[in-house]
PDB file with one MODEL, atoms N, CA, C and O in Angstrom:
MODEL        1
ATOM      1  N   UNK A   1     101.862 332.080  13.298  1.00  0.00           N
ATOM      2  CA  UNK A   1     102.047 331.409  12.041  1.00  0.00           C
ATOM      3  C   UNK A   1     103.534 331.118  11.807  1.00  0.00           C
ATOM      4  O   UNK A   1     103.932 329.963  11.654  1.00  0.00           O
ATOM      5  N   UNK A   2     104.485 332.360  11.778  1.00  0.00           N
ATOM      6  CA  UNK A   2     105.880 332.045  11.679  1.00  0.00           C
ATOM      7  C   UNK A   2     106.602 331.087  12.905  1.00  0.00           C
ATOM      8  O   UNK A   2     107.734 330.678  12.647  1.00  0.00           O
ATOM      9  N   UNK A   3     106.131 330.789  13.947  1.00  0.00           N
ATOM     10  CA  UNK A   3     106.708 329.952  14.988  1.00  0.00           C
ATOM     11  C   UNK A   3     106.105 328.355  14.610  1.00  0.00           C
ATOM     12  O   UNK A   3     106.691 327.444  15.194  1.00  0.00           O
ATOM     13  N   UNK A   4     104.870 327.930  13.586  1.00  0.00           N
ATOM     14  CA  UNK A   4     104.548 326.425  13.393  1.00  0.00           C
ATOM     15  C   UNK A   4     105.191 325.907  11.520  1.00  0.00           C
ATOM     16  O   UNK A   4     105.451 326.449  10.445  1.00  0.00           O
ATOM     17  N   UNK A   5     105.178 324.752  12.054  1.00  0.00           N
ATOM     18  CA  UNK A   5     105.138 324.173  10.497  1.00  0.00           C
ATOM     19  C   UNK A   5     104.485 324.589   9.668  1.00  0.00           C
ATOM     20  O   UNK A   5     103.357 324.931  10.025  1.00  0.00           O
ATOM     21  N   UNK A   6     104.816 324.751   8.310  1.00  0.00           N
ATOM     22  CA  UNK A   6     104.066 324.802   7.304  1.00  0.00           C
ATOM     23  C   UNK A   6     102.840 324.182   7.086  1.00  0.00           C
ATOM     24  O   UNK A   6     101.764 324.652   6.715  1.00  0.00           O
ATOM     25  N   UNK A   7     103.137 323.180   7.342  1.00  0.00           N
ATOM     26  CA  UNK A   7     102.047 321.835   7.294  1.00  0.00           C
ATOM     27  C   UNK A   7     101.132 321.776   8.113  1.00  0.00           C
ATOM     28  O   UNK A   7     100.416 320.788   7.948  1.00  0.00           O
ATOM     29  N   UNK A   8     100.729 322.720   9.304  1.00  0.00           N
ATOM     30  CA  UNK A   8     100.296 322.969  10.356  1.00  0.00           C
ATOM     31  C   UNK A   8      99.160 324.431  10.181  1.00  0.00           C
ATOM     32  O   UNK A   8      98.122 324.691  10.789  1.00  0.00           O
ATOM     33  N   UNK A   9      99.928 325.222   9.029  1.00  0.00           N
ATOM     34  CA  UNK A   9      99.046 326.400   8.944  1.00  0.00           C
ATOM     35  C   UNK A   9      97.502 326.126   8.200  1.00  0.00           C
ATOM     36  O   UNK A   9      97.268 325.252   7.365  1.00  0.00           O
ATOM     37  N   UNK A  10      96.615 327.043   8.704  1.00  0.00           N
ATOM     38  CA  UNK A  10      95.530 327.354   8.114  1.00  0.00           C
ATOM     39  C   UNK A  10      95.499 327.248   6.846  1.00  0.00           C
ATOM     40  O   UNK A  10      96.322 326.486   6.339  1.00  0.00           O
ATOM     41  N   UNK A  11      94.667 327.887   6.078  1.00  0.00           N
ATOM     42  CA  UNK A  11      94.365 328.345   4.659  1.00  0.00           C
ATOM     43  C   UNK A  11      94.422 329.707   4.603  1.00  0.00           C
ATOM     44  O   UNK A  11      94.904 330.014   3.512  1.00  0.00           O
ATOM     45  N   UNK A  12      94.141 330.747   5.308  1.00  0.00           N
ATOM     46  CA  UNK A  12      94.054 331.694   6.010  1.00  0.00           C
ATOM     47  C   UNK A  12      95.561 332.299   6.378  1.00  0.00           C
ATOM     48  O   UNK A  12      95.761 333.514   6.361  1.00  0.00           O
ATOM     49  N   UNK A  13      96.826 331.134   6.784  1.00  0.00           N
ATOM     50  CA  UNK A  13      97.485 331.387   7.163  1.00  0.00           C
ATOM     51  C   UNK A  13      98.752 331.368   6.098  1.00  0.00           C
ATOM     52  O   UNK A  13      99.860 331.904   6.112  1.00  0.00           O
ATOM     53  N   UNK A  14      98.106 330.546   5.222  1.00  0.00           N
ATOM     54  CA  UNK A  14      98.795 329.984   3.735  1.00  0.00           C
ATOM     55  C   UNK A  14      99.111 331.528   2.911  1.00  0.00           C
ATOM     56  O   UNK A  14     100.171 331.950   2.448  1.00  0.00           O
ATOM     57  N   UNK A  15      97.599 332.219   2.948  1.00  0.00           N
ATOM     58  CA  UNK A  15      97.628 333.062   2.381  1.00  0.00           C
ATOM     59  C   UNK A  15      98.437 334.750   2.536  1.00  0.00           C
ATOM     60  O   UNK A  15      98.845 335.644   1.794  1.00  0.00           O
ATOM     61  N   UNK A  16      98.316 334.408   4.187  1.00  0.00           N
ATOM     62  CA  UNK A  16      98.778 335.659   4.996  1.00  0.00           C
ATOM     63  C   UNK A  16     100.568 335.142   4.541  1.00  0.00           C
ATOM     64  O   UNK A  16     101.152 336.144   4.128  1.00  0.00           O
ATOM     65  N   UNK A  17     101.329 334.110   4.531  1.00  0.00           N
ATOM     66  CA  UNK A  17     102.328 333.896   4.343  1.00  0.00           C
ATOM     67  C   UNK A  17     103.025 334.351   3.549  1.00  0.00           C
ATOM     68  O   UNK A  17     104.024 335.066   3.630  1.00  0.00           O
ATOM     69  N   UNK A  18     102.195 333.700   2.308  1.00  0.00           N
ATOM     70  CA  UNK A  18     102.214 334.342   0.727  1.00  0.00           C
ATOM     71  C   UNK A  18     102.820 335.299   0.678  1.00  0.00           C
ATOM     72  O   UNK A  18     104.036 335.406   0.518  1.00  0.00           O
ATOM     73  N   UNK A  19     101.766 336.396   0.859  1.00  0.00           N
ATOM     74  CA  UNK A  19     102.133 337.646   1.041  1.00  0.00           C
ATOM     75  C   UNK A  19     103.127 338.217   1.686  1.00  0.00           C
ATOM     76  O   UNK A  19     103.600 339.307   1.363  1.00  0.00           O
ATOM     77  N   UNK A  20     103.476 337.590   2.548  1.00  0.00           N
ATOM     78  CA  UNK A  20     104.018 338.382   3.303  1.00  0.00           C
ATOM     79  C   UNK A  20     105.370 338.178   2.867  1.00  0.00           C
ATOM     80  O   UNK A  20     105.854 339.157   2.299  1.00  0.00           O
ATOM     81  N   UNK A  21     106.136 337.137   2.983  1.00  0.00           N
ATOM     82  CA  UNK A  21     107.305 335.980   2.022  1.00  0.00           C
ATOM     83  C   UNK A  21     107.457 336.797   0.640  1.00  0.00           C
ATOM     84  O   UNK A  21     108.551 336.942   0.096  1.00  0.00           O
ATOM     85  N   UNK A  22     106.435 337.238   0.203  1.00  0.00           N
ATOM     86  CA  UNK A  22     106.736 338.006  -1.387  1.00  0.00           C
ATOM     87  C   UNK A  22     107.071 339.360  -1.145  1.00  0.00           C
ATOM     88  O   UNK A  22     107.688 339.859  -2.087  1.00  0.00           O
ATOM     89  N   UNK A  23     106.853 340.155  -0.141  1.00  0.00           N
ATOM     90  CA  UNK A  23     106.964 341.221   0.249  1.00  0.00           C
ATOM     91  C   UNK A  23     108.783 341.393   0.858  1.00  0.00           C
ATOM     92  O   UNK A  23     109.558 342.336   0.698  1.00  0.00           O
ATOM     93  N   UNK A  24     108.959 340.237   1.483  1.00  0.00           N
ATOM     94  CA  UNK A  24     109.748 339.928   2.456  1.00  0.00           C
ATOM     95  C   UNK A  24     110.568 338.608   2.452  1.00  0.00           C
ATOM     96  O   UNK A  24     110.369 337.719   3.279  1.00  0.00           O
ATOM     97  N   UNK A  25     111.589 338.530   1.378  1.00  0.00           N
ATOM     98  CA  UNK A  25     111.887 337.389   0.869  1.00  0.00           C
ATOM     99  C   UNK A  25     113.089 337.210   2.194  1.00  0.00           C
ATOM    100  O   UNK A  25     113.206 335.998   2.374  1.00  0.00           O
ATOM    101  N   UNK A  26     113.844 337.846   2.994  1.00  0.00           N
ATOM    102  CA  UNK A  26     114.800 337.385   3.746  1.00  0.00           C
ATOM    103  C   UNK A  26     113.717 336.465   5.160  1.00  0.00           C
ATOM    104  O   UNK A  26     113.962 335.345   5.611  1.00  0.00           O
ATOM    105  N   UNK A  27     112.633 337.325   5.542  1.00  0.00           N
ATOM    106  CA  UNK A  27     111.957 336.745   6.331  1.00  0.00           C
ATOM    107  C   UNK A  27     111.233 335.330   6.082  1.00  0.00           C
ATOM    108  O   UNK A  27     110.624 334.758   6.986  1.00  0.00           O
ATOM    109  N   UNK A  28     111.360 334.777   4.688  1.00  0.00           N
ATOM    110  CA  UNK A  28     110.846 333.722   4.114  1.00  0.00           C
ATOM    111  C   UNK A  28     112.178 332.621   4.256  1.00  0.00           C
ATOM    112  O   UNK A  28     112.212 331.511   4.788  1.00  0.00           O
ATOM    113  N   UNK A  29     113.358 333.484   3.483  1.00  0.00           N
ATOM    114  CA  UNK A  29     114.506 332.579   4.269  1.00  0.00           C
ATOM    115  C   UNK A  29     114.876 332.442   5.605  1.00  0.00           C
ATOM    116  O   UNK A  29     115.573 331.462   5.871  1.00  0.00           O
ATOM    117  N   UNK A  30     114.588 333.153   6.451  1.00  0.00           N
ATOM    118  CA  UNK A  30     114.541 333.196   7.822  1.00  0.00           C
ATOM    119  C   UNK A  30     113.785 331.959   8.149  1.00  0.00           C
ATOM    120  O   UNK A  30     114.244 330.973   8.725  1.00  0.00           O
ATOM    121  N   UNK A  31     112.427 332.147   7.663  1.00  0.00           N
ATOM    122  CA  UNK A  31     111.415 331.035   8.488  1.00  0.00           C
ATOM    123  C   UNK A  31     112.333 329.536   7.865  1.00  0.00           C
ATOM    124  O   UNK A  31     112.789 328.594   8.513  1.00  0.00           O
ATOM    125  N   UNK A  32     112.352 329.745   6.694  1.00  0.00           N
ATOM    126  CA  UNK A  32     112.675 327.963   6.225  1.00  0.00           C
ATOM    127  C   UNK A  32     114.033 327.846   6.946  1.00  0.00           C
ATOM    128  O   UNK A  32     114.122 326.681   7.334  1.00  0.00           O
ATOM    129  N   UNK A  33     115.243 328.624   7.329  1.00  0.00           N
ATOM    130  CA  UNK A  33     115.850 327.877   8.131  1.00  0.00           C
ATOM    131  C   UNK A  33     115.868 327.905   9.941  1.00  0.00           C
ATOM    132  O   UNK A  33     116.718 327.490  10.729  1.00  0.00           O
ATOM    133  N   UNK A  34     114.599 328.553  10.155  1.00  0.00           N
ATOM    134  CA  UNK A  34     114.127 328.309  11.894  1.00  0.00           C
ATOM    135  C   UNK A  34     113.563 326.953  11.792  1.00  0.00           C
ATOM    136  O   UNK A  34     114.080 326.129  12.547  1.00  0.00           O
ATOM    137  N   UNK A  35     112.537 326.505  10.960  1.00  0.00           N
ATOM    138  CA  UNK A  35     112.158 325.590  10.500  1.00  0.00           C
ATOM    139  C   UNK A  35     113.028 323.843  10.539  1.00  0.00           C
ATOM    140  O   UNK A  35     112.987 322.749  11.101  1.00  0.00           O
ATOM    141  N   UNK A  36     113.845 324.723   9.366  1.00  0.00           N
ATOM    142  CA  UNK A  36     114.889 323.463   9.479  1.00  0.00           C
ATOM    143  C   UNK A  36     115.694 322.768  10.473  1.00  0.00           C
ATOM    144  O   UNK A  36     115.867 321.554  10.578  1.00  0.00           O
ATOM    145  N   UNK A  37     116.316 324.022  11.424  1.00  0.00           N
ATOM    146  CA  UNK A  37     117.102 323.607  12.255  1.00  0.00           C
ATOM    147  C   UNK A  37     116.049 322.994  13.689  1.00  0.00           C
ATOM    148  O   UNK A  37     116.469 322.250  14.575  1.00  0.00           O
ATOM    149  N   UNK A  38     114.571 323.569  13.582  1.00  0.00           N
ATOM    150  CA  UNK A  38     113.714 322.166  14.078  1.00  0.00           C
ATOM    151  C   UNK A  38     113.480 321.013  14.210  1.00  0.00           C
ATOM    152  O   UNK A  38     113.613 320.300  15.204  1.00  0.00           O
ATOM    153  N   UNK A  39     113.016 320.714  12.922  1.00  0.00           N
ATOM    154  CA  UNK A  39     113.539 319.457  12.233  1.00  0.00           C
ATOM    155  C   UNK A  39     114.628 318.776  12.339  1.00  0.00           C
ATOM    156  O   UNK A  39     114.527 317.572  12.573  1.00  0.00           O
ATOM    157  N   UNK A  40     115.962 319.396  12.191  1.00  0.00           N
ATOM    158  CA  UNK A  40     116.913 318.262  12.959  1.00  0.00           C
ATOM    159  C   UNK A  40     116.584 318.267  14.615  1.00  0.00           C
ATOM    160  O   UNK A  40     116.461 317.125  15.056  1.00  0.00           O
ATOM    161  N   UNK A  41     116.458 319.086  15.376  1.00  0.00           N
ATOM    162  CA  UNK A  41     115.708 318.528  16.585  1.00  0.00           C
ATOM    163  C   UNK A  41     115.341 317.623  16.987  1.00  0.00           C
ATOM    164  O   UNK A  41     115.726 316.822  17.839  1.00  0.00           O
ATOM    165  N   UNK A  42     114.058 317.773  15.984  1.00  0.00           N
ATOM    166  CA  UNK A  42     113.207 317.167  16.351  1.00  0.00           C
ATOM    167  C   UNK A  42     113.160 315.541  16.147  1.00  0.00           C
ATOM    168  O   UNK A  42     112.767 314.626  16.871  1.00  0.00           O
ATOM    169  N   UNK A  43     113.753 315.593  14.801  1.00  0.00           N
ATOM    170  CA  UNK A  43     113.406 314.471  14.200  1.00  0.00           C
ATOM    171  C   UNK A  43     115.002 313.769  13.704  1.00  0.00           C
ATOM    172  O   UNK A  43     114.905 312.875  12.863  1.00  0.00           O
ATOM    173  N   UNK A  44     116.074 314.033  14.057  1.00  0.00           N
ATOM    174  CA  UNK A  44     117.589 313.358  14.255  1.00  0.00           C
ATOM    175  C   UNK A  44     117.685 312.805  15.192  1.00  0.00           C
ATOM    176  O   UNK A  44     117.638 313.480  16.221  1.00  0.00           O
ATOM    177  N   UNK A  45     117.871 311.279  15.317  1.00  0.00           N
ATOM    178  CA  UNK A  45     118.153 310.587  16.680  1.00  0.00           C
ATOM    179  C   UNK A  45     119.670 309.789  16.250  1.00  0.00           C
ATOM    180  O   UNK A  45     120.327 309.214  17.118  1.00  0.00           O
ATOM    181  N   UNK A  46     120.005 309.829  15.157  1.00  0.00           N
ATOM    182  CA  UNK A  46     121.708 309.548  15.129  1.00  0.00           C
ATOM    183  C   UNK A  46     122.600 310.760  15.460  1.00  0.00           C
ATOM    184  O   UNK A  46     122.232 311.917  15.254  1.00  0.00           O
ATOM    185  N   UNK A  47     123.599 310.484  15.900  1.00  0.00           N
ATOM    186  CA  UNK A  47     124.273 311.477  16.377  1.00  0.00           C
ATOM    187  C   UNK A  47     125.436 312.126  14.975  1.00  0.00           C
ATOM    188  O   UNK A  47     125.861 313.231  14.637  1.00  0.00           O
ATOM    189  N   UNK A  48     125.590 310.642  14.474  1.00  0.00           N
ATOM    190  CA  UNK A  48     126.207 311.228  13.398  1.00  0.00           C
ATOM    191  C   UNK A  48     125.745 311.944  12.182  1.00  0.00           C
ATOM    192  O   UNK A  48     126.403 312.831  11.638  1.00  0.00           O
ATOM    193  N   UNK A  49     124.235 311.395  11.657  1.00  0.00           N
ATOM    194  CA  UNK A  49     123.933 312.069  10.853  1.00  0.00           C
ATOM    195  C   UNK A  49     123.229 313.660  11.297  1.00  0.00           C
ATOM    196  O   UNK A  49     122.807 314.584  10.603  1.00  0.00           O
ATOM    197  N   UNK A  50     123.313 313.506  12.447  1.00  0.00           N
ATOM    198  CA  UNK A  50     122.668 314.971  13.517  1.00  0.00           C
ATOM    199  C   UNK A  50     123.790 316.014  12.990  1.00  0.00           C
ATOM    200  O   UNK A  50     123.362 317.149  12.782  1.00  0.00           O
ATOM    201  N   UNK A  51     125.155 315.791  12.745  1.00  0.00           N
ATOM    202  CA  UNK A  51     125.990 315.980  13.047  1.00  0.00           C
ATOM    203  C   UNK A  51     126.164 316.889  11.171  1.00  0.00           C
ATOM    204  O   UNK A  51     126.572 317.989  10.799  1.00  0.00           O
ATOM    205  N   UNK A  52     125.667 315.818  10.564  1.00  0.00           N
ATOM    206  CA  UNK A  52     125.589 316.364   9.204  1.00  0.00           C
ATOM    207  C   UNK A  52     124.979 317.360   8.732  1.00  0.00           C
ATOM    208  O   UNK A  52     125.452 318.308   8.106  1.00  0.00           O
ATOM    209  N   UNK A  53     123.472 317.073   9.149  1.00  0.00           N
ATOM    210  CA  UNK A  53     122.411 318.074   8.513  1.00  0.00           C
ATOM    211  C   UNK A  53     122.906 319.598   9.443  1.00  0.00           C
ATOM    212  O   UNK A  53     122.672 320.676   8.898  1.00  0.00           O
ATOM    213  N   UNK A  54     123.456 319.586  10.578  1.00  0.00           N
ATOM    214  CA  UNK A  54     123.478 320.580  11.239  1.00  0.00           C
ATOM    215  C   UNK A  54     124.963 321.248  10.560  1.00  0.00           C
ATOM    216  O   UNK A  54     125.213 322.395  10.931  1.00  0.00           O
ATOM    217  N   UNK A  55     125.667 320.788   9.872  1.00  0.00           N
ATOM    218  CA  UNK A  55     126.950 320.985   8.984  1.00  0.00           C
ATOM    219  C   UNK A  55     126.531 321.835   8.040  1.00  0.00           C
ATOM    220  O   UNK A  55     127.014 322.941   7.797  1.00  0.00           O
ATOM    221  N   UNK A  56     125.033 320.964   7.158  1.00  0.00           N
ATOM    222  CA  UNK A  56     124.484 321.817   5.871  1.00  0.00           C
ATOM    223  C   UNK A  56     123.996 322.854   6.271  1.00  0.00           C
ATOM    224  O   UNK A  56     124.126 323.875   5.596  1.00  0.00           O
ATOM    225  N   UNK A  57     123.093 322.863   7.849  1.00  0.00           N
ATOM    226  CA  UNK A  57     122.271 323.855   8.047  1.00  0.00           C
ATOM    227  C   UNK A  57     123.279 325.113   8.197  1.00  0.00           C
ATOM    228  O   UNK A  57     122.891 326.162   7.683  1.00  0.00           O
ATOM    229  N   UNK A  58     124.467 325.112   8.815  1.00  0.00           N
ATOM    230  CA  UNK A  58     125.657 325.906   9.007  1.00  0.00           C
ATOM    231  C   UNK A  58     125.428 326.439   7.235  1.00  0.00           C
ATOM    232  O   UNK A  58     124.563 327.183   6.774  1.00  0.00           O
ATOM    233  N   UNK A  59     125.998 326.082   6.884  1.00  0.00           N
ATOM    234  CA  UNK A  59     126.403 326.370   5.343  1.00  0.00           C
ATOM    235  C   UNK A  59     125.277 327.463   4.787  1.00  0.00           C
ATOM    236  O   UNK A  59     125.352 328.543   4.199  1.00  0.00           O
ATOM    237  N   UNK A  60     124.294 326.699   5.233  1.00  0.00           N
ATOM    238  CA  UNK A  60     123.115 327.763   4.643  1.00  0.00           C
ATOM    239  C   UNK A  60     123.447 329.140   5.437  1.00  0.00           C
ATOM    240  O   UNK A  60     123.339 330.244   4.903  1.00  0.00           O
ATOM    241  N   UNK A  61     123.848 328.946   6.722  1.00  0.00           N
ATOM    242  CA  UNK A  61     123.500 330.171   7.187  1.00  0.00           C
ATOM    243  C   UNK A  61     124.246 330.922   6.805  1.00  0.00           C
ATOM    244  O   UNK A  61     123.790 332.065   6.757  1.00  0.00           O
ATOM    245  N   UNK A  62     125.686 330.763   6.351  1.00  0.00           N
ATOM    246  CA  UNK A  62     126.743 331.723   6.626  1.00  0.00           C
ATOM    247  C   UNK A  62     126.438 332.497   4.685  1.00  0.00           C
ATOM    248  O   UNK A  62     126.772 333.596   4.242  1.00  0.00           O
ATOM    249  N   UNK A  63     125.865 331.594   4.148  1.00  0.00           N
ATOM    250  CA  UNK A  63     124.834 331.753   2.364  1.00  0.00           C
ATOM    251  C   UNK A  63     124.190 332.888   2.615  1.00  0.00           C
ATOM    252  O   UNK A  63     124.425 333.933   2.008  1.00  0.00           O
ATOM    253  N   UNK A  64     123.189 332.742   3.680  1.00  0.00           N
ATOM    254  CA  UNK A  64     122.041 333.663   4.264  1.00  0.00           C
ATOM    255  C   UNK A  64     122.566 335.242   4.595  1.00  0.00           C
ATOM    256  O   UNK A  64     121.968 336.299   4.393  1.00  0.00           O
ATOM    257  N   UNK A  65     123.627 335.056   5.058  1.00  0.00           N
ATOM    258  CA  UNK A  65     124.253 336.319   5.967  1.00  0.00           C
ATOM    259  C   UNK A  65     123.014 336.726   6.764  1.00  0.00           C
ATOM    260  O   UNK A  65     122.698 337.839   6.344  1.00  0.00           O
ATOM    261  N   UNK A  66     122.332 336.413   7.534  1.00  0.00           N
ATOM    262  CA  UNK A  66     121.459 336.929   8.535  1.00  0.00           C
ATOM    263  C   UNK A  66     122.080 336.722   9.725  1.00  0.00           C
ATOM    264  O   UNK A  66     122.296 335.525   9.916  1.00  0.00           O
ATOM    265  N   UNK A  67     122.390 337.325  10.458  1.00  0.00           N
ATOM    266  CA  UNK A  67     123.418 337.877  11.506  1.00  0.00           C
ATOM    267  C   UNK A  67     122.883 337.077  12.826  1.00  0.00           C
ATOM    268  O   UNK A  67     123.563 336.387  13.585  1.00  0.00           O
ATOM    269  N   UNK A  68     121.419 337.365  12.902  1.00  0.00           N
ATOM    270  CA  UNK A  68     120.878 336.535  14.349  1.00  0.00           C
ATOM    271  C   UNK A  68     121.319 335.029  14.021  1.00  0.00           C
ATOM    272  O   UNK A  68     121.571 334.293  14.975  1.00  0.00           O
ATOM    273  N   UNK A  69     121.420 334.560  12.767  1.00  0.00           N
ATOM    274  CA  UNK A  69     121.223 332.951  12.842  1.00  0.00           C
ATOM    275  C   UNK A  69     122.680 332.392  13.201  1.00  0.00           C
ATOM    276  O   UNK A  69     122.798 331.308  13.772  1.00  0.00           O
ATOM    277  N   UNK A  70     124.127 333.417  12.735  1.00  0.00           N
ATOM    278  CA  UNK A  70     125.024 332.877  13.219  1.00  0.00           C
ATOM    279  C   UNK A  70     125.334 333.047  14.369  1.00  0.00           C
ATOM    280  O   UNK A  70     126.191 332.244  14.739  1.00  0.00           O
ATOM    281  N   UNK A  71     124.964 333.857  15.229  1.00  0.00           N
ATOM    282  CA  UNK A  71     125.026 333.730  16.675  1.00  0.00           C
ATOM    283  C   UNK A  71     124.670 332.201  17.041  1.00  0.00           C
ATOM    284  O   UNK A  71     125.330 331.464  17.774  1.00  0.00           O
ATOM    285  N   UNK A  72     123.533 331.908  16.396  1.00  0.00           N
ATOM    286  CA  UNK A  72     122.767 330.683  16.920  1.00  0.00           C
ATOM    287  C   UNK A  72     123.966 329.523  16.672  1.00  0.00           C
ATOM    288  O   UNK A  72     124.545 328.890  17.554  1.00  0.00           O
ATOM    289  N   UNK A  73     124.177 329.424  15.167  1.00  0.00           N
ATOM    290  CA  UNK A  73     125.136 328.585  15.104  1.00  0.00           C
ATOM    291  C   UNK A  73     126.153 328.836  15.804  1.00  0.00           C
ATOM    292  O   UNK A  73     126.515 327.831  16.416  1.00  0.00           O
ATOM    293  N   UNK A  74     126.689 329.602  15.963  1.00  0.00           N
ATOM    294  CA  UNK A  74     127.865 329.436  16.952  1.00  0.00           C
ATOM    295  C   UNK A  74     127.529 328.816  18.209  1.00  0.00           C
ATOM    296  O   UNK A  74     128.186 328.028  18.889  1.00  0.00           O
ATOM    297  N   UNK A  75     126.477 329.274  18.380  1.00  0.00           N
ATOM    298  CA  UNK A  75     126.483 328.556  20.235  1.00  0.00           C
ATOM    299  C   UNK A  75     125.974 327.110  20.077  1.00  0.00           C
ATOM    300  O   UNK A  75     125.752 326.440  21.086  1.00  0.00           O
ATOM    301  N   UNK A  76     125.798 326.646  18.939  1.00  0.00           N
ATOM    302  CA  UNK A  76     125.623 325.470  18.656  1.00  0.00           C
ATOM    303  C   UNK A  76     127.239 324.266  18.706  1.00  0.00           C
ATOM    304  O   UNK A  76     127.127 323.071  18.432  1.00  0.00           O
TER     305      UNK A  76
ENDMDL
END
């Protein structure tokens, strides 16, 4: 469930989320920015605006203080 889109989960999976996200609010910010930095992936084919969202996504992270994600950004 935590490795697909939102938009992709069950009803089943909606619910297991829920819960779990309310229990576990850093792991909820976790998923929305694994998520995000997908999405520019996936779906950025300018280089410059690639260049942007991955600027904001930075910003969030260093917001986040979750330690695995700035590794990531850095090697980005």
């Amino acid at each position: 469930m935590l490795l697909k889109p939102e938009s992709k989960w069950t009803s089943t999976q909606k619910i297991r989320a829920e819960l779990l996200f309310e229990r576990y609010p850093l792991l909820k910010t976790a998923y929305e920015l694994a998520m995000r930095l997908n999405y520019i992936f996936e779906n950025t084919k300018v280089k410059e605006l690639a260049f942007t969202r991955l600027a904001q996504w930075y910003n969030k992270i260093e917001l986040s203080k979750i330690e695995s994600f700035g590794t990531v950004a850095r090697s980005i």
